[in-house]
C-alpha positions in Angstrom: -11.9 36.6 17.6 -8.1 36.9 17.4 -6.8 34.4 15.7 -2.6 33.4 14.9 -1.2 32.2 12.2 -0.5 29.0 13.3 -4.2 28.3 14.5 -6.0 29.0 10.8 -7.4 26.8 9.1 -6.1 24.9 6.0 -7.5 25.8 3.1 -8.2 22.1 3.3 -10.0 22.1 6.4 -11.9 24.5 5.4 -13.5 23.0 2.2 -14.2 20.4 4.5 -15.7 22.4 6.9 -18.0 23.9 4.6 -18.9 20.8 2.9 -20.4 19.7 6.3 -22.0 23.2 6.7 -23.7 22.4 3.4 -24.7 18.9 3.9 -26.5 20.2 7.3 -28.1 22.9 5.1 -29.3 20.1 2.6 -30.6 17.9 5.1 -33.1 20.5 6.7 -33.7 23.0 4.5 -32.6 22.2 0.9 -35.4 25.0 -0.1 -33.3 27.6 1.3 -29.8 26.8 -0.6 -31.9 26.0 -3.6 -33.7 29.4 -4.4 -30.5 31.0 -3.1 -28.6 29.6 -5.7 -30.6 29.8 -8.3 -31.7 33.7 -7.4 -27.9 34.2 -7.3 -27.6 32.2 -10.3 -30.4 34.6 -12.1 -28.7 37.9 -11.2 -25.4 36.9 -12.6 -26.3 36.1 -15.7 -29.7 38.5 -16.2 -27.1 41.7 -17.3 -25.8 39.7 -20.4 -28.5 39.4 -22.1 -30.1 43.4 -22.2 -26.2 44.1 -22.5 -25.9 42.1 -25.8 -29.3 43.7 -27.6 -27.7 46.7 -26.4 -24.5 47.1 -28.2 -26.5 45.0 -31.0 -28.7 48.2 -31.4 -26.3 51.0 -30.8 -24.3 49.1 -34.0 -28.0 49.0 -36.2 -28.0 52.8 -35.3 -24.4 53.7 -36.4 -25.1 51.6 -39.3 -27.7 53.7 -40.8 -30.4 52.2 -38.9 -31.2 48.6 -40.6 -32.5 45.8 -38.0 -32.8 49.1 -35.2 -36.7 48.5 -34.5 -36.3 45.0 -34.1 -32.6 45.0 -31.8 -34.9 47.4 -29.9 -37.9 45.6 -29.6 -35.5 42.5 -28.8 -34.2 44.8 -26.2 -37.2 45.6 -24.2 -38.3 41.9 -24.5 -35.0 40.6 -23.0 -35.1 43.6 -20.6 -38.4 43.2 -19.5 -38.3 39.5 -19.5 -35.3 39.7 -17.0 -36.7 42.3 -14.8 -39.3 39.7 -14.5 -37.6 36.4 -14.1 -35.4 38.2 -11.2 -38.7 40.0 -9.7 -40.1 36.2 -9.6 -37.2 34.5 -8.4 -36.2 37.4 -5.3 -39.2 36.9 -4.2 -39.3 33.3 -4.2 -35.8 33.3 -2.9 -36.9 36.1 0.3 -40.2 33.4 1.1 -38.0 30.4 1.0 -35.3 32.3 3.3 -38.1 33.8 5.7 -40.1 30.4 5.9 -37.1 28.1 6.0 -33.9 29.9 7.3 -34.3 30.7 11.0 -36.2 27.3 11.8 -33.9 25.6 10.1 -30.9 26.8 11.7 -32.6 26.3 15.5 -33.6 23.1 14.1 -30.3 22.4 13.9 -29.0 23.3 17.3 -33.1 21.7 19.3 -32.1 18.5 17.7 -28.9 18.4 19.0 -30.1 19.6 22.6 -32.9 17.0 22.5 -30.2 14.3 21.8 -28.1 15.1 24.5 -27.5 13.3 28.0 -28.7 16.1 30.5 -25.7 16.3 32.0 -24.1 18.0 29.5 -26.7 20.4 28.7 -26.7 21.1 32.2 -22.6 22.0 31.8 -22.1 25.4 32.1 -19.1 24.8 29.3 -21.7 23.8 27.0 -24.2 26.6 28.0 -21.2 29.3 26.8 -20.5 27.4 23.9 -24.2 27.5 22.9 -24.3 31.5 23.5 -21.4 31.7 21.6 -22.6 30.1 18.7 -25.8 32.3 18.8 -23.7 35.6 19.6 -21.5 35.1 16.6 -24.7 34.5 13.8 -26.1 37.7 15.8 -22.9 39.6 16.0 -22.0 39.2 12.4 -23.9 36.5 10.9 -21.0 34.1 10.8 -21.2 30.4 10.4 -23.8 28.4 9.0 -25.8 31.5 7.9 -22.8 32.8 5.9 -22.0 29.6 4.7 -25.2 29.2 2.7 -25.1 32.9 1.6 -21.7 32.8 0.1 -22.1 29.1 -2.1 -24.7 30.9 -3.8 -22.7 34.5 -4.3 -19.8 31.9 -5.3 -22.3 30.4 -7.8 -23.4 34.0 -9.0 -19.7 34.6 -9.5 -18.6 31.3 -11.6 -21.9 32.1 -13.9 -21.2 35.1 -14.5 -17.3 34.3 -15.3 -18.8 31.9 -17.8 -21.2 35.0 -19.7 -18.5 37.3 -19.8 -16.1 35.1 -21.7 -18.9 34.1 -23.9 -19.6 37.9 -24.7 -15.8 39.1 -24.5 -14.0 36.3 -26.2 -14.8 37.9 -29.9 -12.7 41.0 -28.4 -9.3 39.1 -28.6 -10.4 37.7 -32.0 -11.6 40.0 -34.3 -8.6 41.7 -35.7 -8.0 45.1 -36.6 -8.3 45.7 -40.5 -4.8 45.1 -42.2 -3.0 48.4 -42.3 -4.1 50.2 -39.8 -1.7 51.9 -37.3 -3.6 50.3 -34.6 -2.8 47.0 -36.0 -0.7 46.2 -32.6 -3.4 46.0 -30.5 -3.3 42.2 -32.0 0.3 41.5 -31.0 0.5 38.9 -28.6 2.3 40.8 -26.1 -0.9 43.2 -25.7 -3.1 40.6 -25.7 -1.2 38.9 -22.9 -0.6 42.5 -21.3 -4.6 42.8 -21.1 -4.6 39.5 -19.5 -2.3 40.3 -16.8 -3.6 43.5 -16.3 -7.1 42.3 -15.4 -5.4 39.1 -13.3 -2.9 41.5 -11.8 -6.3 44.3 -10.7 -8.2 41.1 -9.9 -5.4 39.5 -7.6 -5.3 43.1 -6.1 -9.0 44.3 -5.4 -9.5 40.6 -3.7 -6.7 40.9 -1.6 -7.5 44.1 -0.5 -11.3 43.2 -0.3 -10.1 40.0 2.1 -8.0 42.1 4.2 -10.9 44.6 4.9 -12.5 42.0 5.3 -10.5 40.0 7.4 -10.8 43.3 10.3 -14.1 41.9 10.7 -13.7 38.4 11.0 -10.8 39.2 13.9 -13.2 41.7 15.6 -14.7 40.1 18.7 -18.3 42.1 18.7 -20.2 39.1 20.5 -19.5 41.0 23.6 -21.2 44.0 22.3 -24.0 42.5 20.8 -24.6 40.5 23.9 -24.8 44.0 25.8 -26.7 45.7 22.8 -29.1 42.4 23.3 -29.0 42.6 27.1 -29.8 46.3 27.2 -31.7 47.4 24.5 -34.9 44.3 25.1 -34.5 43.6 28.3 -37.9 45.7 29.1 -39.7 44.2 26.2 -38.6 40.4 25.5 -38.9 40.0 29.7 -42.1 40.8 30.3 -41.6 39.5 34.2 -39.4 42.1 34.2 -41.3 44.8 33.7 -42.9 46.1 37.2 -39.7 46.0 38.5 -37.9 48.5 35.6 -40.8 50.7 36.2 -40.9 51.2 39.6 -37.5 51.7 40.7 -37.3 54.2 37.0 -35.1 52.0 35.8 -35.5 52.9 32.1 -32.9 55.6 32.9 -30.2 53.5 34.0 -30.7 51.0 31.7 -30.3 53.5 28.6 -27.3 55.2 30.0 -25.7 51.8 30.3 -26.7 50.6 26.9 -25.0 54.0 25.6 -21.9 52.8 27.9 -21.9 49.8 25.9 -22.5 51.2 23.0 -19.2 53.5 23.5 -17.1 50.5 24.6 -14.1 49.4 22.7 -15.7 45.8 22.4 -18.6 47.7 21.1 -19.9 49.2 17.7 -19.5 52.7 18.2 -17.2 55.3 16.6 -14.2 55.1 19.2 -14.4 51.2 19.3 -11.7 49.4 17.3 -13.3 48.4 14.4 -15.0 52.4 14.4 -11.4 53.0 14.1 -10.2 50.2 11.7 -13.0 51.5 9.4 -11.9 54.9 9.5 -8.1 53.6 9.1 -6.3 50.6 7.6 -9.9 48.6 7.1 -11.4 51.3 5.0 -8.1 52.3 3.1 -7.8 48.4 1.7 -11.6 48.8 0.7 -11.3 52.1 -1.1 -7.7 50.8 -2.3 -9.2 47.7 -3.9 -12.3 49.1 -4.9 -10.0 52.1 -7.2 -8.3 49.5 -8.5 -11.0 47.6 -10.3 -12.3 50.8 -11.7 -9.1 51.6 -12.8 -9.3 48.3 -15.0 -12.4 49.1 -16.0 -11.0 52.3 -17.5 -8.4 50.3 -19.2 -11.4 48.0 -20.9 -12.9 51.4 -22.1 -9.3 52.2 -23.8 -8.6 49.0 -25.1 -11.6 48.3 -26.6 -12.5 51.7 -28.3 -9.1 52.1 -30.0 -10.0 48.5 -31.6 -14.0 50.0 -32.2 -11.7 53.2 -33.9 -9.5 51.1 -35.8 -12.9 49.3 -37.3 -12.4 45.8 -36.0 -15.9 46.1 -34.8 -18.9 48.5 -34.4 -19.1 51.0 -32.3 -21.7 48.9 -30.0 -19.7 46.9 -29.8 -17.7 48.7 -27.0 -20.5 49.0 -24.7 -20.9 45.1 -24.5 -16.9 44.0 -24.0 -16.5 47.0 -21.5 -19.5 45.3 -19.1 -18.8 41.6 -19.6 -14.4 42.3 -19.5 -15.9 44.4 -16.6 -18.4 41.3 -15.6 -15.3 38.7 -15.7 -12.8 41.0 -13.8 -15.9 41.2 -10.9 -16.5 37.9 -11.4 -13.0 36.7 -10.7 -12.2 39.0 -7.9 -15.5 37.8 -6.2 -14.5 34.3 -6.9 -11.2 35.2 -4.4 -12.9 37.4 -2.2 -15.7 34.7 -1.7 -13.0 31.7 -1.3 -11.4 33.7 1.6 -14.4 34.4 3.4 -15.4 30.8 3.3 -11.8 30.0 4.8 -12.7 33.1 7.2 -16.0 31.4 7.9 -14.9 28.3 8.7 -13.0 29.5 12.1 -16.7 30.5 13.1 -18.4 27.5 12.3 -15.9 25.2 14.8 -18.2 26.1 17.9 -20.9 24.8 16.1 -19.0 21.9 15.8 -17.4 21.5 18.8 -21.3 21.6 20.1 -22.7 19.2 17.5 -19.9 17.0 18.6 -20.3 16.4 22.1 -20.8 12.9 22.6 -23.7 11.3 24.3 -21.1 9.2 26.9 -23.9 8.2 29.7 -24.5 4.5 29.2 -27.7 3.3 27.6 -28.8 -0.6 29.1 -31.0 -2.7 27.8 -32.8 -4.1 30.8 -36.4 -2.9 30.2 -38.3 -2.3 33.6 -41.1 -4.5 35.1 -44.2 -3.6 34.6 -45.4 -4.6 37.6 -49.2 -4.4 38.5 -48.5 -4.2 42.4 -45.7 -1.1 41.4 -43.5 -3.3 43.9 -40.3 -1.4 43.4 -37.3 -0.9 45.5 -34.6 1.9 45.0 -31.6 1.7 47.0 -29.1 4.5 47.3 -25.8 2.7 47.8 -22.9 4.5 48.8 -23.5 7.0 46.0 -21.2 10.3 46.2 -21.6 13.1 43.0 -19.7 15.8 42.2 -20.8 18.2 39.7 -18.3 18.6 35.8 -15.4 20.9 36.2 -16.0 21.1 40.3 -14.0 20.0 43.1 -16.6 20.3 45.4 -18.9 17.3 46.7 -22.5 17.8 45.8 -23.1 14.1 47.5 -21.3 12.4 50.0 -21.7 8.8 51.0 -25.7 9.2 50.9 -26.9 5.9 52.1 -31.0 5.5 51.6 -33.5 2.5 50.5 -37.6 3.3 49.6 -39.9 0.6 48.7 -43.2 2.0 46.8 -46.2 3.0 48.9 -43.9 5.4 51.2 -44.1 8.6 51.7 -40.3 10.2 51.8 -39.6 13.9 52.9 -35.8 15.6 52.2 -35.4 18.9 53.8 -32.0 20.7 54.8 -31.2 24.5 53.6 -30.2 25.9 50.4 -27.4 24.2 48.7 -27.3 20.6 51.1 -28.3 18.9 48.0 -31.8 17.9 47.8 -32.2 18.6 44.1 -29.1 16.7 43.2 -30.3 13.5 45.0 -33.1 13.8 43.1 -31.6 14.6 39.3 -29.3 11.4 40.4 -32.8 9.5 41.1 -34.3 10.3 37.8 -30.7 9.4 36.1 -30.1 13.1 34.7 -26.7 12.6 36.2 -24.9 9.2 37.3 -23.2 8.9 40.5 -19.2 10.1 40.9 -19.1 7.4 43.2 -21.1 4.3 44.7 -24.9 3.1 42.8 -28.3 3.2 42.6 -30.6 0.3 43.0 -33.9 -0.3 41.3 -34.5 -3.9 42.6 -31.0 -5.1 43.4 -30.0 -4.1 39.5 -27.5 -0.7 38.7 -30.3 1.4 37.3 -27.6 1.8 34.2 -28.2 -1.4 33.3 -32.2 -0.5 32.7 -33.2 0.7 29.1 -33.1 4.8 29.9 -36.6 5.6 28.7 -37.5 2.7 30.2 -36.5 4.1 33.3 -37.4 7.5 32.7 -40.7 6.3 32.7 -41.2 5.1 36.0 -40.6 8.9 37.8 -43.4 11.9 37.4 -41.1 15.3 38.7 -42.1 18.6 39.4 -39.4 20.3 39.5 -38.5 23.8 40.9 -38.1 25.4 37.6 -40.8 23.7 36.1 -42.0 24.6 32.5 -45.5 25.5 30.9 -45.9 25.8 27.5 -48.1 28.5 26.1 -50.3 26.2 24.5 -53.7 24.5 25.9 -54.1 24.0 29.2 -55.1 20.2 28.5 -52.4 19.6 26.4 -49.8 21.2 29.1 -51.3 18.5 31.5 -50.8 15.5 29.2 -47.8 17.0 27.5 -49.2 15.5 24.4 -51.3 17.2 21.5 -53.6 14.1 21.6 -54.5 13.1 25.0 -57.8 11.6 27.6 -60.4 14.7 28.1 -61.8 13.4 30.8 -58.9 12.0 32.5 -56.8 15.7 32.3 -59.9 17.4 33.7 -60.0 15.0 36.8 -56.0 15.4 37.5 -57.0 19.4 37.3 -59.4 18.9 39.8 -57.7 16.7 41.8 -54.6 19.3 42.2 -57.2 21.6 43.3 -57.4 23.8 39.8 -61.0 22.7 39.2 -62.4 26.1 40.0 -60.5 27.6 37.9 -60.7 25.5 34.8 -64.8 25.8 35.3 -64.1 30.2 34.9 -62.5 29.0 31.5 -64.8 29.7 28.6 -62.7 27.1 26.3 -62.1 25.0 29.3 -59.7 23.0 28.4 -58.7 24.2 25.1 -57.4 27.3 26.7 -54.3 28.4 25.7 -52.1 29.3 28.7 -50.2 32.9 28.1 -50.7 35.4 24.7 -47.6 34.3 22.8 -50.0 32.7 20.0 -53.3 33.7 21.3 -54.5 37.6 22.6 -57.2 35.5 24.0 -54.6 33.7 25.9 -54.9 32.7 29.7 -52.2 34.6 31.9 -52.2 32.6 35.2 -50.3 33.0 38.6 -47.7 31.1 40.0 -49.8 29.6 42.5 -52.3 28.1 39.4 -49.1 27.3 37.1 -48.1 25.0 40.0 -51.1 23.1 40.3 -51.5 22.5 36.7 -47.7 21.2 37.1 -49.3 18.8 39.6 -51.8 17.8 37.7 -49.4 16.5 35.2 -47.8 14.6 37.5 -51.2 12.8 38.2 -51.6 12.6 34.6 -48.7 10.8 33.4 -49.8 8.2 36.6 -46.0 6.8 37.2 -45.2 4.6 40.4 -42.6 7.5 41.6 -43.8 10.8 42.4 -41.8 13.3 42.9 -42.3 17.1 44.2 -39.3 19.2 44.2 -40.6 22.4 45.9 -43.6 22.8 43.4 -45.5 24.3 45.6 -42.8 27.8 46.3 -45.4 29.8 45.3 -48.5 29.0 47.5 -48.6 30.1 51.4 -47.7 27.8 54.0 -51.6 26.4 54.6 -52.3 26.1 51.2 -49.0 24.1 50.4 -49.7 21.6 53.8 -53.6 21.6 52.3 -51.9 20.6 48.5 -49.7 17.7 49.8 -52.1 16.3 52.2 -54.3 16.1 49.5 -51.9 15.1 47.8 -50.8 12.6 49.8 -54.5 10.7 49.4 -54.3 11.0 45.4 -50.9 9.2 45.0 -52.2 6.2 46.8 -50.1 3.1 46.6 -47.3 5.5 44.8 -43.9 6.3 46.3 -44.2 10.4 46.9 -40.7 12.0 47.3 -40.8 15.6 49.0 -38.9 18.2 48.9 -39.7 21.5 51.1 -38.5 24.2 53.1 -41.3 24.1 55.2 -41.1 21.2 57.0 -44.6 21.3 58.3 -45.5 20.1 55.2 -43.2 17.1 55.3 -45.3 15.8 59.1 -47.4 13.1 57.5 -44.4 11.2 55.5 -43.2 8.2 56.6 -39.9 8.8 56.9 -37.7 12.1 56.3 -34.4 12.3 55.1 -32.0 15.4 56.4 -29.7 16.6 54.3 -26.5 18.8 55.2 -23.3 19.7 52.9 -24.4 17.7 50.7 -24.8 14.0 53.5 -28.3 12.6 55.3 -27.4 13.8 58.7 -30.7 12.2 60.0 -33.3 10.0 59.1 -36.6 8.9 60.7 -40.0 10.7 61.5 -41.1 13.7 62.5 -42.0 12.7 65.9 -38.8 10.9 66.1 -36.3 13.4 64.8 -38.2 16.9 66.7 -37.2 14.9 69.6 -33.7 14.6 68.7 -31.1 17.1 68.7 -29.9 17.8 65.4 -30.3 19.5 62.6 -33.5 18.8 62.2 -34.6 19.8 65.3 -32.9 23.3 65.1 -34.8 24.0 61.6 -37.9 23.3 62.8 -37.8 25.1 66.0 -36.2 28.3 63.5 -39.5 27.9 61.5 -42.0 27.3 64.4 -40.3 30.6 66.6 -40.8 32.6 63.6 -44.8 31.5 63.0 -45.2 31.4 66.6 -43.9 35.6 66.4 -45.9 36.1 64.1 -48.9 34.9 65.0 -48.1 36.5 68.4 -48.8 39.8 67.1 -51.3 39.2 64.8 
């Protein structure tokens, strides 16, 4: 993530950036930031105390031994006190973190998705901008995870500032007895020549600590870590996946190419360029700044045991100004180091933005539906033309088409004519490019949208069960009508099925929760998809291909049946097989994205066209078949 100079954030815009990084931690998971800070909090502080008994005893000892026992009993109560106030709090702070962290943070980015139009979830734009968010927390842990991690080190680091002034400030001010030749170790000038030492080593080590730091942040490794993702769980996150690696041996390749990866220049490995920035400039300015705060510690040892020599304090003394000046210096330089990773940070955390951003910009009405007992509606495609976001193509052209309710409508036409976008712009996932849709002479944007919503049961081609009870997936609701979700099972024809279920209905579909989980085939997936349809009991029915999966006689058997269940419904088809399609009413022919024909079956096999030529394709082929069977 190369970034110039002219395209960093202010130091401005960053505070600002973190601020709302914050606040969205604080709104859904104030735990987490909470026993973060106070864990940091904990260990910043927890050395001073020990550290203070410490030199408090070693001065008893060199003073022939009055107060030792109890300095050392004070000591091991302090010491034993803080080993166990830290124990406590890391392992509040690590349940807090394991409970709260990860659900928050997809909390954040599922209530977002929920929120959105379709449309733009459906935008391939906003698809990569959502990877990119997840590669960057994966690839390095940048934005909101780092932001929460580094307030609380930036906490740690202010406390422990404060506790090393409080135990260092009586090295400045206890003098060295009057006559002594180390009496200039009061002057002024080597007061203020400590003070700019340990400013000057500070300034230093957090430079050098934020350029190291900084080869990081301008490393790109998303593309790595997507490959490292891709290659390395591929065989066990996919389980679908699985025959397929296995039988063509494709373990083999897929290692070989993970160690490809692995060796890539956008990868991790020892020949990529941050192998080679940490074996060159990155890890010089890390060594660089870390000798140089050692190097100040080494100047705390000097200072302070020539004024321990010269008797302006005990000999203990030393040991407790060496770690708190220590302490302060660390506490300083973390203080910079931590400020420029925030401003680092923030360049990560603008995708997140940039995604929690996107406006919702379809119109909401405020038209509520009728809920009319004799479902008399009309929907009326008027002149209505789509083209899909950041395309010049035509997904609709000029489709022309009115259904009342109580017909039975069948679209066909080959891959790509535009079926399933005629029916996302029915259901208002998308609005039309050009022209409107009807629903009893009103624009359907003019309708409430959940109002609308409402009206349509879909099953769509990439239709989605949840691996949690099989009544629940038909109601789509954790409460829901026994009785009624068995009857829509066995009307879609899964009734022989649910009786083999020992927990009938309580059955939880798949093993991601449950080893006693129920793995079903496509086939049965499908017909528990119908079922829902039934369930939800909507005026406008609507099958997009949901029956892929089953042969040709048992998809004609499912939507004849079908065709009897849905009664005084509107039933919208879709198929490839237009066999199936035979008992609708009318069927609409799609092609490049137009309704080349419309009428019946009888009507249009009569009539050259399009239709005519698919369904003399598909009857020569069964015809062949059949032939040598």
């Amino acid at each position: 993530m190369n970034k110039g100079k002219q395209d960093r954030l202010s130091f401005r815009q960053a505070a600002a950036y973190t601020r709302r990084a914050l606040a969205l931690w604080w709104s859904t998971a104030p735990e987490v930031l909470i026993s973060a800070w106070v864990r940091e909090g904990v260990a910043a502080l927890a050395p001073y105390l020990p550290l203070y008994f410490t030199a408090q005893l070693v001065n008893a000892i060199a003073g022939g031994g009055e107060g030792a026992w109890t300095m050392l009993a004070a000591l091991l109560a302090s010491t034993g006190a803080v080993a166990a106030l830290q124990a406590g709090v890391s392992c509040w702070d690590d349940t807090m973190r394991h409970a709260h962290q990860e659900p928050a943070w997809n909390r954040i980015l599922f209530e977002k998705l929920l929120s959105m139009d379709f449309c733009d979830i459906d935008n391939p734009r906003n698809q990569a901008l959502l990877t990119q968010i997840q590669q960057l927390r994966n690839w390095g842990g940048f934005g909101l995870n780092r932001v929460y991690r580094v307030s609380a080190e930036a906490l740690g680091a202010l406390l422990r500032l404060l506790g090393a002034v409080a135990l260092s400030v009586s090295l400045f001010t206890l003098p060295v007895p009057a006559g002594s030749p180390l009496a200039w170790l009061d002057h002024p000038l080597c007061l203020a020549g400590m003070a700019g030492l340990m400013l000057l080593s500070v300034a230093l080590s957090a430079a050098l600590a934020n350029r190291a730091e900084r080869y990081w942040n301008e490393y790109d490794g998303t593309q790595g870590n997507r490959g490292f993702s891709y290659f390395y769980f591929i065989a066990m996150r996919e389980r679908e996946r699985g025959a397929d690696i296995r039988t063509y041996a494709q373990d083999r390749f897929l290692e070989n190419a993970g160690r490809a990866n692995m060796r890539g220049k956008t990868s991790f490995g020892p020949d990529s360029s941050i192998g080679r920035a940490g074996r060159g400039p990155m890890g010089a300015c890390a060594a660089a700044g870390e000798a140089i705060s050692q190097s100040f510690v080494g100047a705390i040892y000097l200072f302070a045991g020539l004024k321990a020599l010269a008797g302006a304090f005990g000999v203990g003394s030393v040991t407790q100004y060496v770690g708190a000046l220590a302490g302060l210096a660390k506490g300083l330089s973390d203080l910079l180091q931590l400020i420029g990773v925030l401003r680092a940070n923030a360049e990560f955390l603008k995708p997140t933005y940039e995604f929690l951003d996107i406006p919702n910009n379809m119109y909401q009405g405020s038209l509520t539906t009728e809920k009319r007992s004799d479902r008399k509606y009309e929907i009326e495609f008027r002149d209505v033309s789509f083209q899909y976001p950041g395309t010049d193509t035509w997904a609709l052209r000029h489709v022309n088409m009115k259904f009342d309710v109580g017909e039975r409508l069948a679209v066909v036409g080959e891959n790509g004519s535009g079926k399933t976008t005629f029916i996302k712009l029915l259901c208002r996932l998308y609005d039309p490019t050009e022209g409107e849709i009807l629903l009893n002479g009103i624009d359907i944007r003019k309708y409430r949208y959940d109002n609308y919503l409402a009206l349509f049961s879909v099953v769509f081609q990439d239709f989605k069960l949840l691996s949690q009870p099989l009544g629940a997936n038909v109601a789509a609701a954790e409460g829901y009508d026994r009785v009624r979700a068995a009857d829509c099972l066995e009307q879609s024809g899964f009734g022989p099925r649910l009786a083999e279920l020992p927990k009938g209905l309580d059955a939880c579909l798949y093993r991601e929760f449950e080893d006693s989980g129920v793995e079903i085939s496509g086939g049965e997936a499908q017909k528990i998809a119908l079922a829902r349809v039934l369930y939800h009991d909507a005026p406008f029915i609507v099958l997009d291909e949901p029956t892929a999966a089953l042969d040709p006689e048992a998809e004609a058997e499912v939507y004849t049946k079908f065709n009897d269940i849905v009664e005084d419904k509107t039933a919208i088809y879709i198929s490839h097989r237009l066999s199936s399609c035979r008992f609708c009413d009318e069927i609409a022919v799609f092609d490049h994205g137009q309704v080349v024909q419309q009428g019946t079956h009888d009507t249009l096999v009569e009539t050259e066209g399009k239709y005519k030529a698919l369904w003399e394709a598909q009857a020569q082929y069964y015809q062949e078949k059949n032939g040598q069977t």
